[in-house]
N, C-alpha and C positions, 0 to 999 in steps of 0.2 A: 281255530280259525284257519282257514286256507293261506298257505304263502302263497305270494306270486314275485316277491322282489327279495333278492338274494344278495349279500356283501359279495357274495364268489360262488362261483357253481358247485364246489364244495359244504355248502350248505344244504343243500337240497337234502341232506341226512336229515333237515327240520322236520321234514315228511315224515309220516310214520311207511312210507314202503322202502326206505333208505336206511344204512347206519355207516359211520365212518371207521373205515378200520387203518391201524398205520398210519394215520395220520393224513395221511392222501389220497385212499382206495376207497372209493364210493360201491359200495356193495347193495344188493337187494336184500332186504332183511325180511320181506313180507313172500312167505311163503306159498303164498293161494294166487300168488302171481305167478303166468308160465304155463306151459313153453312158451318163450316169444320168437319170433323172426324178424329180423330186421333188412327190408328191402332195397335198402340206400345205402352200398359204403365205396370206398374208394380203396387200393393201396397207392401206395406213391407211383409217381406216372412219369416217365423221361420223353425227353424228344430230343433229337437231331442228335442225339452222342451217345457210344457204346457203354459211357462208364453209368451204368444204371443202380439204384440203390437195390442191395439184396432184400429183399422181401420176405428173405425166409428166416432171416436173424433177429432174433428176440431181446428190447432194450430195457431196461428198469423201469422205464416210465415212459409214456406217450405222449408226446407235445402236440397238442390238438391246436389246431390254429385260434382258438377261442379258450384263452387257458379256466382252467377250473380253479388258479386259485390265485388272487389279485387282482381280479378284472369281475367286474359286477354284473349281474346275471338277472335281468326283465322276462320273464313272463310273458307280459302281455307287449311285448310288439315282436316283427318277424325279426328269426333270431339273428342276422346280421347289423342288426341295429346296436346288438351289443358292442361290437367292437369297437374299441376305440382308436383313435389316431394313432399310438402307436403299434396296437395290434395287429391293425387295418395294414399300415405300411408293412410290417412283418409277415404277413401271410401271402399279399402280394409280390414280395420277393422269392419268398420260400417258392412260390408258386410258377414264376418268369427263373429270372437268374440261379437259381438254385437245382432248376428242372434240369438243366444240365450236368448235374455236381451229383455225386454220391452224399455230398454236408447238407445241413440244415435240417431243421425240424422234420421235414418230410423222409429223413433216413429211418423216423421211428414207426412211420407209419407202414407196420409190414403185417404179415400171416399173424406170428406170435403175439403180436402185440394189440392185435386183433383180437383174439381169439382169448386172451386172458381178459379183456373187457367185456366178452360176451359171456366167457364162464362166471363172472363176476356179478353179471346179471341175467342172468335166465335165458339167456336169450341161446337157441341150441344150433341154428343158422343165419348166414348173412349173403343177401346176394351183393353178388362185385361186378362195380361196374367202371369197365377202362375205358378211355374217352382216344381215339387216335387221329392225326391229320391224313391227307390224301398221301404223305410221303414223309420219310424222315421221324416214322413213330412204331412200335411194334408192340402197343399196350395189350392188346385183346388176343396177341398169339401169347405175350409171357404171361400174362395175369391165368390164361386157362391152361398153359403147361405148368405154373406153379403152385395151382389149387386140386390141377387133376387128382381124381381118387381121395381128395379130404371131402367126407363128408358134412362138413361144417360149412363149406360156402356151394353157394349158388350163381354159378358161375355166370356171366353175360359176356358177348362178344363185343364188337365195336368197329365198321368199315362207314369209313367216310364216304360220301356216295361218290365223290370225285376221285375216289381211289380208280387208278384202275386194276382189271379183272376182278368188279364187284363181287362176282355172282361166285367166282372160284375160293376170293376171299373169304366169303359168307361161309360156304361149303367147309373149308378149312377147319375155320371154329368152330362149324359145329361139331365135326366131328372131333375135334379136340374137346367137346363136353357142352358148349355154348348153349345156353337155355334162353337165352334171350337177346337184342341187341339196344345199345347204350344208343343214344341219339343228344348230343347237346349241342342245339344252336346257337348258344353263343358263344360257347370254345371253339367248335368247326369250324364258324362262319359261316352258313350257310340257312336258310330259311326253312322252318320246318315244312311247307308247304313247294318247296323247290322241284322240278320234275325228276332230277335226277335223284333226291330222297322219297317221292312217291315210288321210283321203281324199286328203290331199296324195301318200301314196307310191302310192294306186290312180293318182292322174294321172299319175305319175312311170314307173310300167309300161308307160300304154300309150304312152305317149313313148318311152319305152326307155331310161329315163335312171338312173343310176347312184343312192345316196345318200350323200354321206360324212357321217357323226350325227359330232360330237364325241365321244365315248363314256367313260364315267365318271370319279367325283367326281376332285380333284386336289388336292384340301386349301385351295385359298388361295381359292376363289371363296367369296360368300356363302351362307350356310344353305339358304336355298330353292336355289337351283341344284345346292346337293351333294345335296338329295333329290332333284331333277330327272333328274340324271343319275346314279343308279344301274343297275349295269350288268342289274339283276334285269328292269325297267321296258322293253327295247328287246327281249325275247323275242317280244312280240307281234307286233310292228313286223318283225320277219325270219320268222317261222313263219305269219302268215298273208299277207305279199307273197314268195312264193316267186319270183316273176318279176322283182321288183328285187333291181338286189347293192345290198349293201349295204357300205360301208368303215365299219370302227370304227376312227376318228379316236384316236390313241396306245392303240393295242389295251384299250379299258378301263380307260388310265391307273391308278391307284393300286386298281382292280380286276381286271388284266391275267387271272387265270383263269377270271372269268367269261367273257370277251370269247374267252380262247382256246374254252374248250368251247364257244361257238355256233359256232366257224372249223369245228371238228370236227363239231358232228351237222348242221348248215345251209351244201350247197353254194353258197349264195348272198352269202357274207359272206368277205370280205376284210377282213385287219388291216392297218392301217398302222402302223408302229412307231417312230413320232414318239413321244421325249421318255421311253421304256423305259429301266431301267437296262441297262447289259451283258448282268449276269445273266440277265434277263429276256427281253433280245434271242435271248442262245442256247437258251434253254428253249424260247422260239416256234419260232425255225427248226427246232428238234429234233423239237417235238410235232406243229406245226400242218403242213396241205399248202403244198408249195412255190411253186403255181401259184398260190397267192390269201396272197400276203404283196408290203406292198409299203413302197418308202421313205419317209417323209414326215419334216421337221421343223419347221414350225410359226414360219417365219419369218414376221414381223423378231422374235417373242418370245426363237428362238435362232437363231446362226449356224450356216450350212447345214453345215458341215464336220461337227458335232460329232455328228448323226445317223450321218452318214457314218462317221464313222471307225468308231462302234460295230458298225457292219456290218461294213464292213473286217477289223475285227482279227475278229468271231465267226464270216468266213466264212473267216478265212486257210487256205488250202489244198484250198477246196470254188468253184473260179472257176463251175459250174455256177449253183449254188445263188444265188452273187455275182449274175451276171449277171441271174438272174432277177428277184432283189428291187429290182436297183437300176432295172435299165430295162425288161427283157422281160413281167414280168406287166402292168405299167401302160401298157406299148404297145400289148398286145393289148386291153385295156380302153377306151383311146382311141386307136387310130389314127392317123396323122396326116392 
């Protein structure tokens, strides 16, 4: 019988594409699984202070802001509904007061500790994606000087549209390796439909360069971001840059039908379906086209497995299907 409700995310070894090894290490045990690519990760992100976490130091263990073991793990709702009160409180700090600090959870979230979760599951690339303000942040220059030449990540850029010297900005990371740019309305502040982010996605065309928007409200971010990121707000943004794809970053999140009907009338928009209940996962693959769906989960917020598996169990029996979302559309997107 299919799980869908887990004591801790460490169960998910119930699955037969899982086995637990050490006691802690969620491993892929199903071999006809693979390559996969995972389109959604993060490493830890500073603002306004020099003292930044190294990202290239590798820790025993990874404290994912949703831990995989003592905290109960749903299936079928989106998955920030797992967290609880004091989760919830702890990751929001890791994330404000702690953005300043080398400490907290967020010091484990680096290259190596990356990179030993995706060996661990099949997964042979991850694209990264740093999120920066108009001033006082410098994610999307250090994220692609400390990924340059690993072939493992896929690397994205990230200019605030209010930054100034956009366009030089832009130029910068690409030529630092940048394969795409990061856009999140409700970290920025700013409305995915704003004129000064339309100019950012005309520059992003004639570069040729992809967009991943975080795409709709999610319940726990602050007030001004959940108007930000209404999924109503990024119509403009796909209907008049017809020449950029665009990814919606957890298909619309807690808005998921918006985001599917622009998958359907705008050949230009790919879903990623990071952080989707089950339910929700098979309704996408059911409705939307198969060529423009892709894997993402949103690490270190969750552990990679738990995307995965939702895919897993929605494509049992459809290896086509499988194949495409985990590795084949996002390869054709970026190449190696």
């Amino acid at each position: 019988m299919e799980a869908k409700f887990f004591s801790e995310g460490l169960e998910l070894a119930r699955l037969p594409y899982f086995e637990l090894r050490d006691g802690n290490r969620l491993v892929l045990a199903d071999d006809t699984v693979g390559p996969v690519i995972d389109v959604h990760t993060h490493f830890a992100l500073s603002y306004a202070t020099p003292w930044k976490v190294d990202i290239k130091k590798e820790y025993p263990s990874t404290e994912h802001y949703l831990p995989m073991q003592g905290s109960p793990l749903d299936m079928e709702v989106y998955l920030n509904k797992n967290f609880t009160p004091v989760t919830l409180k702890r990751m929001k700090r890791d994330l404000t007061l702690k953005s300043l600090t080398r400490s907290g959870m967020r010091r484990t979230h680096t290259i190596p500790n990356l990179t030993r979760e995706m060996d661990e599951l099949g997964i042979v690339r991850s694209v990264t994606l740093p999120i920066d303000y108009p001033v006082l942040s410098a994610n999307g220059v250090d994220t692609l000087e400390a990924v340059r030449g690993n072939g493992r990540f896929i690397a994205f850029g990230t200019v605030h549209p209010y930054a100034s010297d956009v366009e030089a900005k832009l130029d910068r990371q690409v030529a630092l390796g940048a394969r795409g740019i990061k856009v999140h309305p409700a970290v920025q502040v700013i409305s995915p439909s704003n004129h000064r982010a339309m100019k950012l996605y005309r520059l992003c065309a004639a570069r040729r360069l992809p967009v991943l928007f975080h795409c709709g409200p999610v319940g726990i971010e602050p007030k001004l971001g959940r108007k930000l990121s209404q999924v109503a707000l990024y119509e403009k943004a796909i209907a008049e840059n017809p020449d950029v794809v665009f990814i919606l970053g957890h298909s619309g999140a807690l808005q998921m039908e918006g985001a599917l009907g622009y998958a359907k009338r705008y050949e230009n928009v790919y879903l990623d379906l990071s952080c989707q209940s089950l339910t929700h996962v098979r309704k996408i693959l059911d409705e939307a086209t198969p060529d423009r769906l892709l894997y993402g989960t949103d690490w270190p917020f969750y552990h990679q497995a738990i995307a995965l598996a939702k895919i897993l169990v929605a494509t049992e029996g459809a290896p086509e299907l499988r194949r495409k979302v985990l590795h084949d559309n996002a390869a054709r997107l970026f190449p190696a």
